[in-house]
N, C-alpha and C positions, 0 to 999 in steps of 0.2 A: 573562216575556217577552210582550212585545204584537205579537200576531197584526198581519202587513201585510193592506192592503185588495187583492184581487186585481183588476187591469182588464185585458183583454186579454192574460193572458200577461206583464203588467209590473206589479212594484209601485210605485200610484200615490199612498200616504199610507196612514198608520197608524191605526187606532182602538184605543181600548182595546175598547169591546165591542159591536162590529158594527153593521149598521145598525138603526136602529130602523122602526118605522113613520112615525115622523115623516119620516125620511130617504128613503123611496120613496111615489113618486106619480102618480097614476093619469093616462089619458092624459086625461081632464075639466079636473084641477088643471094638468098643462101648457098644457092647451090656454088657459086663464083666466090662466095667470100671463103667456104669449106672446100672447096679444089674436089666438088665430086659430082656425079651426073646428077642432073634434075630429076631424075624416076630415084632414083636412093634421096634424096629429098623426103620427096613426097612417101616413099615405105617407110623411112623413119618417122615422119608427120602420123601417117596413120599407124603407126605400132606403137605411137606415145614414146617412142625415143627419145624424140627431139623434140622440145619445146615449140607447138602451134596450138593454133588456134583456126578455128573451119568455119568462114564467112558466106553461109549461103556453102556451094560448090567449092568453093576457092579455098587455098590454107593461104594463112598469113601469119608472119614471124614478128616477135618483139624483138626490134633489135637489142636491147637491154639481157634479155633473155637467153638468146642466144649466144653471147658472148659471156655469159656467166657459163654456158655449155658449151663452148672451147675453155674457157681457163679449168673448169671442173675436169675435164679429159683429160 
């Protein structure tokens, strides 16, 4: 059986084997892939704008996720 991806309490798509490090991204690689400064990153990270998640200190992005929030914009 293939484990569901959890998001919130809903499952949101399947993987067979988790994420990889390819698949999370630092808040530098958001801020580069969205053409905007790394501190609006990170206010959106903590205002729940933008799709993160808070590892310890650090935010880190699903890249899947994020790119579902540019095509929704």
């Amino acid at each position: 059986m293939i484990p569901p991806l959890i998001e919130t309490g809903r499952v949101t798509e399947t993987r067979q084997h988790g994420l990889t490090r390819a698949d999370l991204l630092t808040p530098d690689e958001v801020a580069e892939l969205l053409a905007v400064p790394r501190k609006t990153i990170l206010r959106w990270a903590a205002a729940s704008y933008l799709p993160a998640h808070k590892l310890g200190r650090r935010w880190r992005f699903v890249r899947d996720e994020i790119e579902r929030f540019v095509g929704a914009a």
